[in-house]
N, C-alpha and C positions, 0 to 999 in steps of 0.2 A: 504494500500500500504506500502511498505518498507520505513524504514528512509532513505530518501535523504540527500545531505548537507544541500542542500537549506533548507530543512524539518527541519533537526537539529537545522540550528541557527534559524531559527522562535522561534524551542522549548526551546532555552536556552536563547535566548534573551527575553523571556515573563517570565520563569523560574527566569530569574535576577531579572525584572522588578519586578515579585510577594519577590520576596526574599528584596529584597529593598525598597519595594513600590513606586516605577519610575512609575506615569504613560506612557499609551502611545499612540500614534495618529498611527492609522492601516492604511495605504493608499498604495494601488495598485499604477496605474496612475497618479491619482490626477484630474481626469477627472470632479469629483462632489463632490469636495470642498466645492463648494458653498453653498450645502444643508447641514443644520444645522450650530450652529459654531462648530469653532475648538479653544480649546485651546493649551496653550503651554505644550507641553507633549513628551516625546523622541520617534523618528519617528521609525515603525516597516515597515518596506518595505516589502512587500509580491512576488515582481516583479520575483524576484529570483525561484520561486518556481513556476515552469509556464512545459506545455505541453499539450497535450492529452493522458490522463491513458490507458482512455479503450473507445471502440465506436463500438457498433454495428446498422451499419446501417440497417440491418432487423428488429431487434428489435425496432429501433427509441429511442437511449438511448446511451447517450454519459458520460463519467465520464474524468472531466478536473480538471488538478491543480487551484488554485485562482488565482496565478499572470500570465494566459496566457494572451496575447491581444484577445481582443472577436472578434478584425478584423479576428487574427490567427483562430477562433474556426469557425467562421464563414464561412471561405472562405473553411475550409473543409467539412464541411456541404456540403456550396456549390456544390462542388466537388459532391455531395455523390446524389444529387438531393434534399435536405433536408436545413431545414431554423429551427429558433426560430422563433416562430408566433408571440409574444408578440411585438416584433421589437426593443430591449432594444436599448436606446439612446446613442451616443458614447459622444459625447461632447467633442470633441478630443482638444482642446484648453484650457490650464490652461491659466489666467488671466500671460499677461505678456511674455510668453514665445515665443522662437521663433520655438519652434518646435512640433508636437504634444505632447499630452499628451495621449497616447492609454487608453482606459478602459478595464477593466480587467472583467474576471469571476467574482472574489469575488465581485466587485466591484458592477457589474448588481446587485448581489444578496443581498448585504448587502444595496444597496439604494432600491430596489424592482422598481426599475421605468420601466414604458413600453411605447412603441409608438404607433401610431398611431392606428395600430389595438387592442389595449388592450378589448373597449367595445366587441368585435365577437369574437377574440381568445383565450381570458383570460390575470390573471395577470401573472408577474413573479413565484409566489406562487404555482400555477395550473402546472408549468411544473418542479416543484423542487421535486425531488425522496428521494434525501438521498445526507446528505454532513457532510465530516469531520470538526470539529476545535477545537481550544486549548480556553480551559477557562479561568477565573481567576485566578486556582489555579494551574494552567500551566500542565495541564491532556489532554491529546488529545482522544477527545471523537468520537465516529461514531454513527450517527443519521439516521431511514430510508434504501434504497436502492437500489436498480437499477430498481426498478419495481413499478408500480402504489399503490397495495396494500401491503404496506410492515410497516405499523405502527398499533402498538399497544400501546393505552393509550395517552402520551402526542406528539402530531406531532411537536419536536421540530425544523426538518429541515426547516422546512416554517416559524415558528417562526423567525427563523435567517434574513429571508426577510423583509429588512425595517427598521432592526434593526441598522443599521450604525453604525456597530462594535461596538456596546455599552454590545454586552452580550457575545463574544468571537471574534477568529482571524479564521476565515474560511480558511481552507488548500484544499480543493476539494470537489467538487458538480457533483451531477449527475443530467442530466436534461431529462427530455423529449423533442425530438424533432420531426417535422412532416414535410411530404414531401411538397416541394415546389408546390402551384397551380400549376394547367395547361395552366388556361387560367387570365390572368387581364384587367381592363380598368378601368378607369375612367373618368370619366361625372363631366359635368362642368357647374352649373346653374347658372343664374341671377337673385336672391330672395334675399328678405331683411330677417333678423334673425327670425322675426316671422313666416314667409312662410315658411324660411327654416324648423326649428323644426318642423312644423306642417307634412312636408311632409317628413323628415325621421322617425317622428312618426306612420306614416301611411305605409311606406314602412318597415319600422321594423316588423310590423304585417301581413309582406306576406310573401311566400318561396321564398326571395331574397338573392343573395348570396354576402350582403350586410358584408364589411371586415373593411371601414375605411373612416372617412368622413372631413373633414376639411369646417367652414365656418367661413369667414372675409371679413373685409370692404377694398378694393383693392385699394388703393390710386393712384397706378403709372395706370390704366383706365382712358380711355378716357374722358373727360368734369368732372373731378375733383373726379372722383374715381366711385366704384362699387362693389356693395354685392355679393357676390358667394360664392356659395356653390359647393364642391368638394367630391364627393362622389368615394371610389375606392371598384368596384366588384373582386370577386377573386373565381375560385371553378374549375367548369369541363368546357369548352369549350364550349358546347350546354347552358348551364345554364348560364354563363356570356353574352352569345351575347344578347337571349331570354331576357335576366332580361334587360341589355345597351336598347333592341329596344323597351319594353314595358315603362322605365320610361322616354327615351328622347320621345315617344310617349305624357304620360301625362303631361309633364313638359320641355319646349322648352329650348333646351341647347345644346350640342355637346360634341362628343368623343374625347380626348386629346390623343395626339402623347406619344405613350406608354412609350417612353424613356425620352421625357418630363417630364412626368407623375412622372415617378420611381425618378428620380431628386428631384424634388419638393417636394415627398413625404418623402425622407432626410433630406433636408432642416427642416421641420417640426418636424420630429421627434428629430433632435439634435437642435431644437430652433435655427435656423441661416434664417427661414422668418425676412422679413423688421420688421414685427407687434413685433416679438421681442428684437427688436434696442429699447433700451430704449429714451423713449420720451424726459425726463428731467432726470438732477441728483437727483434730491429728490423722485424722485417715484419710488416704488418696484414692482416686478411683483407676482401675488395674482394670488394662483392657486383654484379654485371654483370646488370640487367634491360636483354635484348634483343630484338628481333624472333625468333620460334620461328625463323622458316627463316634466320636470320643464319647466314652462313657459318663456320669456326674461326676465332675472333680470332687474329691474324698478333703474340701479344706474347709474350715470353721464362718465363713462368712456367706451371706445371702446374698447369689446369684441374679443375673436378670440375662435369660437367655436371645441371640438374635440368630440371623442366618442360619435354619436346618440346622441349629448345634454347634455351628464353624465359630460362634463370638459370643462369651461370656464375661460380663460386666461385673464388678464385686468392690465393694470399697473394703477396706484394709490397710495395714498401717504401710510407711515404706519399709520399715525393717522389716519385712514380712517378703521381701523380693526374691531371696534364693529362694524362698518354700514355692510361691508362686509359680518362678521361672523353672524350678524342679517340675514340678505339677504341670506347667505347660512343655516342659519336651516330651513326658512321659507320652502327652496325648498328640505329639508328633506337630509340637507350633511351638507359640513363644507368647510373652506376657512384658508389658509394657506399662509403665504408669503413663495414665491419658491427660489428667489433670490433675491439681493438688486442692481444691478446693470445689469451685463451682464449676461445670464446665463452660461458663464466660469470665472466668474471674484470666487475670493477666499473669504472665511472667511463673508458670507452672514449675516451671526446674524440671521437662520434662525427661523422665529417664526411659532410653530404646532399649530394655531390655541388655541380655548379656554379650559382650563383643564378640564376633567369630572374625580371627585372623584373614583369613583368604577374603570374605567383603571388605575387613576396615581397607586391607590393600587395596583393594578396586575404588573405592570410596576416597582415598587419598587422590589416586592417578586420575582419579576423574575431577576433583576440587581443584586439582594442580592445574589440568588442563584447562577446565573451563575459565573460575578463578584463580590464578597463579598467585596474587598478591594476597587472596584473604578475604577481602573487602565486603561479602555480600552474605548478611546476617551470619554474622560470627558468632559460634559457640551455640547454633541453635538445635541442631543434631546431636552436637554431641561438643564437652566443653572445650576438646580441641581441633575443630574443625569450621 
C-alpha cells in the first residue's frame, strides 16, 4: 500500500528508535498488556494507522491496517455475512481505566490468542495470509499474500503470531475469513469433569458439528453449586438440530435460549465469567495446553475446562509452577501463567512456562535477525529477550 502519514511516523519513529537505540513498547489498544511483561521503553502507538485496505467478500479475504479496532473489522464482516472463526478475544478493559481499551488487528495477531472455538476452527495462524511490518532495522518488509498458497520457503507471516512484537511493528494483515453459520445452539449438561471429557471425547469421534465447548463448576446453582458442561453446535440447519436431538437424547440436559447463549459465550471468550474473578491476591491464573483426551489433572484447584479438553484454566499460586508444568507434560503440553491478577489488569510478569534448549536457540536466531539491536518490547517473552 502507499505511505500514509500514519504509515510514515510509524516508519520514522522506529527509524529514530534504531538510529539511537531507544527501545520500544508497540501497543495498539492496550487491551493484552497483561500477557508477558513490559518494560520501560518509548511507547510506539500503532492506533493511528487503522482502516480496511482491501476486502473481498467473494473471495473471503480481507486486508486491514494494525491499528483498526477489531470491533470496527468485525462489525463489517458482519455486515458482509462473514465472521473470524477463531473468535479472537477483545479484553476491552485496561487495568484502571475508565473507558474501553479496543483491541486492535495487530494486536489479535501479534498475541495469536483465540476463543472459544479455537479447538474446531483453528488458531489465529491458520487464517493469517500475508502481512506487512517494519523490523529492527527500520525496512518495511511484505511477507505472504492475499491467498492461501502464496509462500515459498520461510512462512514468516504466521511466525509474527504470538510473537508480541518482539520480532517487528506489524503495519497490515490479510486474513482469511469465512461465512457466518446458518444455524447455532447450544446444550447444557449436568456432569462432573470426568463424564464430561469422557463424552466430548466420544462425541468428537462422530460427524458432529461440534464448534465450542465450555465446562465449570457453577457456584451461583442451586444447593451450593453444579458441574456443567456447555457444548455450542454451529454448521447447516438440518445438521445442528439432528446432532442438538441425538446428544440431548444420550445425555439428559437442554437447549439454551440462543441469545442467552451468544452472551455467555462473550463472556468466556474475553475472561469476564465469575471463575475468572480472581479468588485471592496471591494467586495467578495458569493456562494448561493439553492433549484433548488428557484425563482430569489429579491437582488441588478448580478447573474451568475449554477446547474438547485441549485448555484448562485454574488459579493457583506461582510457586505452585513445577507441580503445574509437571502435571502438564504428563498430559503431553505445557502450563503457563496467563495473568497475575485480572485478566485486564497490566504488567503481569508473565511467565512461558519451562525453557527447552533447541526453541530458546531458534528464538534467539530469529530476534537477532529480525531485531538485531533489541529494541522492540524488550523482556516481554521472556526477561532476556
Amino acid at each position: 500500500m502507499p505511505d500514509t502519514p500514519a504509515l510514515t511516523h510509524l516508519l520514522d519513529q522506529v527509524r529514530t528508535a534504531v538510529a539511537e537505540r531507544t527501545p520500544l513498547q508497540i501497543r495498539g489498544g492496550g487491551s493484552k498488556d497483561f500477557v508477558g511483561s513490559i518494560q520501560p521503553a518509548q511507547l510506539l502507538d500503532t492506533r493511528g494507522h487503522r482502516g480496511i485496505l482491501d476486502y473481498a467478500p467473494s473471495e473471503l479475504v480481507v486486508t486491514v491496517a494494525a491499528g483498526t479496532p477489531l470491533a470496527e473489522l468485525e462489525a463489517v464482516l458482519a455486515d458482509k455475512g462473514q465472521c473470524l472463526p477463531f473468535e479472537p478475544p477483545h479484553f476491552a478493559w485496561s487495568s484502571g481505566a475508565d473507558t474501553p481499551s479496543p483491541a486492535t488487528v495487530g494486536g489479535l495477531v501479534a498475541s495469536g490468542l483465540a476463543g472459544p472455538a479455537r479447538a474446531s476452527a483453528g488458531s489465529v495462524r491458520d487464517y493469517v495470509l500475508g502481512l506487512q511490518c517494519i523490523n529492527g532495522q527500520g525496512e518495511h518488509l511484505t511477507f505472504g499474500g492475499q491467498v492461501m498458497k502464496n509462500v515459498a520457503g520461510y512462512d514468516v507471516s504466521r511466525l509474527m503470531v504470538g510473537a508480541l512484537g518482539t520480532l517487528g511493528v506489524i503495519t497490515e494483515v490479510s486474513l482469511k475469513v469465512l461465512p457466518v453459520a446458518p444455524a447455532e445452539a447450544t446444550l447444557v449438561f449436568g456432569l462432573d469433569q470426568a463424564n464430561a471429557l469422557e463424552q466430548l471425547h466420544r462425541w468428537g469421534g462422530e460427524p458432529l458439528p461440534l464448534n465450542a465447548s465450555c465446562w465449570v463448576h457453577d457456584d451461583t446453582a442451586p444447593g451450593g453449586g453444579q458441574d456443567l458442561l456447555f457444548v455450542r453446535l454451529r454448521g447447516a440447519v438440518a445438521a445442528v438440530d439432528a446432532a442438538s436431538q441425538k446428544m440431548l437424547a444420550e445425555v439428559p440436559g437442554q437447549r439454551m435460549d440462543t441469545a442467552q447463549a451468544a452472551a455467555d459465550w462473550a463472556l468466556c471468550r474475553d475472561q469476564r465469567l465469575p471463575f475468572f474473578t480472581p479468588p485471592a491476591p496471591d494467586l495467578v491464573l495458569w493456562r494448561l495446553s493439553v492433549a484433548p483426551t488428557a484425563p482430569v489433572l489429579d491437582l488441588p484447584w478448580p478447573q474451568l475446562v475449554e477446547w474438547q479438553g485441549g485448555l484448562r484454566w485454574l488459579w493457583a499460586p506461582l510457586q505452585a509452577g513445577a507441580q503445574l508444568q509437571a502435571a502438564a507434560r504428563q498430559a503431553s503440553g505445557n502450563a503457563t501463567v496467563f495473568v497475575a491478577a485480572r485478566a485486564d489488569s497490566t504488567g503481569a510478569g508473565c511467565q512461558f512456562g519451562t525453557k527447552d534448549p533447541a526453541k530458546d536457540a531458534i528464538t534467539r536466531r530469529l530476534k537477532a535477525a529480525f531485531d538485531p539491536l533489541g529494541l522492540f518490547n524488550p523482556g516481554r517473552l521472556c526477561a532476556d529477550l
